[in-house]
N, C-alpha and C positions, 0 to 999 in steps of 0.2 A: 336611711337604708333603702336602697333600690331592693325592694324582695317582690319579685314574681309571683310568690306563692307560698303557702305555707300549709305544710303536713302535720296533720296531728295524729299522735296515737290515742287510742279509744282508752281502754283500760286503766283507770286509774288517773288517766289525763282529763279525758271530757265527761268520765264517768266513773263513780265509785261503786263496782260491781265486787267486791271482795267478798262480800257478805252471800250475795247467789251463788257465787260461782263454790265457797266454801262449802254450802249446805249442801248442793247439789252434791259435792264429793264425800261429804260424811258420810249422805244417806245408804250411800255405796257400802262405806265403810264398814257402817254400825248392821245394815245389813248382812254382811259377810263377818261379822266379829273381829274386825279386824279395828286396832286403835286407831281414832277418830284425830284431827288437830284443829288446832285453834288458829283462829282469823290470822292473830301475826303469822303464824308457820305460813299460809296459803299465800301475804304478801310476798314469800318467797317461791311458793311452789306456780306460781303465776308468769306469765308473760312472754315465754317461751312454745307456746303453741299446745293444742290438746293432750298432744302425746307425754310429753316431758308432763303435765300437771297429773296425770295419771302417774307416769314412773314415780315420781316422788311423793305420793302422796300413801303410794302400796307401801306393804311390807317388800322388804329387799327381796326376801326367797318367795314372793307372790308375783316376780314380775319376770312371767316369762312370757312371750311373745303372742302365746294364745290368752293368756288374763290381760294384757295389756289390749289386746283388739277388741276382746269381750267388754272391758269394762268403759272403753272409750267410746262402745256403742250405748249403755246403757246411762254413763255418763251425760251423751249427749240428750238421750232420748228423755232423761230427766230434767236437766239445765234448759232443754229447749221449751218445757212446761212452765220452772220456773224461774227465767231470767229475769222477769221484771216486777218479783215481788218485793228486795228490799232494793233494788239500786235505784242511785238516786245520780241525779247530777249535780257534779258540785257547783258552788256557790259561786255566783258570776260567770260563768261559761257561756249562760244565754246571753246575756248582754255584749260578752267579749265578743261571740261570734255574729252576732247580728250589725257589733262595731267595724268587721272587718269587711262583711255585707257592704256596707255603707259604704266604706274602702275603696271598694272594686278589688279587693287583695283574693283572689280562686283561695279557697282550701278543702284542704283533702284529708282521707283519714287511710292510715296503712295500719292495719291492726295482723298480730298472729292468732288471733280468735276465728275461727273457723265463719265463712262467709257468711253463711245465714241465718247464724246466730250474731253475728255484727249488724245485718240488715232486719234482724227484730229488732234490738234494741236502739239503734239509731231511729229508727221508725216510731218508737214507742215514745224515745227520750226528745227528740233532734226533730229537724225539720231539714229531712232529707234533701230537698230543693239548696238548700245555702252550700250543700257540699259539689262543688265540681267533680268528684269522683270518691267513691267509699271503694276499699278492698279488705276482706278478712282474708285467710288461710284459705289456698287453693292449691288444690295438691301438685301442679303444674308450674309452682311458683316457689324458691325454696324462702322459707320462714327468715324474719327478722332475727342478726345483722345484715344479713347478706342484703345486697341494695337492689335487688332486684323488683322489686314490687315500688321502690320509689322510682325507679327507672320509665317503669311504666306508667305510674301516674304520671311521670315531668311529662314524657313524650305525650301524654294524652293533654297536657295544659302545655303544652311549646313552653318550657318553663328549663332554663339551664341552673342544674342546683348551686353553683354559686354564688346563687339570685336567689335560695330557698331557704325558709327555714325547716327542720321539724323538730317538732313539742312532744317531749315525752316524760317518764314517772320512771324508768328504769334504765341500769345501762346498756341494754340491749336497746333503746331507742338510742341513747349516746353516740353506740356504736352503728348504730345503722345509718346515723348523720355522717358519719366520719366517712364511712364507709362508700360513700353513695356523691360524697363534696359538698355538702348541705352542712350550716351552720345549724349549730344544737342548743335547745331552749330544753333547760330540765326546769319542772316543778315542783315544788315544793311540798304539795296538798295530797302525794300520790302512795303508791304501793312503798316507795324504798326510802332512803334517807338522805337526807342532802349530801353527808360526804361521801357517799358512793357516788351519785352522779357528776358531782365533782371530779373523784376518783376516775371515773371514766374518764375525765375528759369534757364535760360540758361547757359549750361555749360562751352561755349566759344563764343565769338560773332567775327564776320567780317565784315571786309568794305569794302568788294575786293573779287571776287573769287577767285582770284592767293592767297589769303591769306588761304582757306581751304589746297592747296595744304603746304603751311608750318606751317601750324597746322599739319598736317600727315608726314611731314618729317623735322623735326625743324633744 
């Protein structure tokens, strides 16, 4: 496989953030009396960008336009405290990404995680040097499927996506491969379940990071 480059999404793919990102939202919740959910529900209320993880996570008749801005602010201001107290990276991720290192294969990370909380936690987790380019959620930019943000990374790596991969946990990465001409690597280890990424449409799926590295060199 000639591949230029390879994109990976953050969440759930090179990091198991479910658990901060959860709490940060209860604390909202259990604050406001409003009921609280559990880790599975947030694998779903995840991956679609700030805004969406708030809508779904309110009461239905709590979400109107001023509680959703309100709470997106205080969400943030709290998650930004404690993003790195239970996430962890999954198992094998260092290795795989220090294997591609050795490669010469550029990769990159397009997350809908708002920018600066991507560049804490890659900082905290990652060794931000190995990445040829990080992008979270920039309001200038519209959120994943839309393939605009992998656009901009090819062009930033001279990389034509049908030379790419991207690696994701949900079918909004699926879709954002299809979307964009980039072949699609779903994981197994992530926020959803294999037959959903399937379902989307995944072009190769994994159980292992050591397995993308023989996906790229069979």
């Amino acid at each position: 496989m000639n591949t230029q480059a390879v994109i990976f999404d953050l969440d759930g793919t090179l990091l198991n953030t479910i658990d901060d990102l959860a709490d940060s939202m209860n604390q909202i919740l259990r604050k406001e009396g409003f009921p609280e959910h559990s880790r599975e529900q947030y694998n779903y209320f995840v991956g679609n960008g700030q805004r969406k993880l708030i809508e779904r996570s309110l009461p239905e008749s709590e979400c109107s336009e001023e509680n959703i801005l309100k709470y997106m602010k205080q969400w943030k201001d709290i998650y930004k405290e404690s993003c790195t107290v239970k996430t962890k990276l999954y198992p094998g991720i260092a290795d795989m990404l220090l294997k591609l290192k050795e490669l010469r294969i550029p990769i990159a990370i397009l997350s809908n995680k708002p920018h600066d909380e991507v560049m804490k936690v890659v900082l905290h987790y990652l060794d931000e040097k190995q990445f040829s380019a990080i992008s979270g959620q920039k309001n200038h930019i519209p959120h994943k499927p839309a393939p605009d943000g992998v656009f901009i990374i090819l062009e930033e790596l001279k990389a034509l996506p049908e030379f790419c991969l991207f690696v994701g946990d949900t079918p909004v990465d699926i879709e954002t491969a299809a979307a964009s001409g980039m072949k699609s690597v779903g994981v197994s280890w992530g926020f959803r379940p294999v037959n959903e990424l399937k379902e989307a449409g995944a072009d190769y799926m994994i159980e292992s990071p050591d397995q993308l590295i023989s996906l790229l060199f069979p």
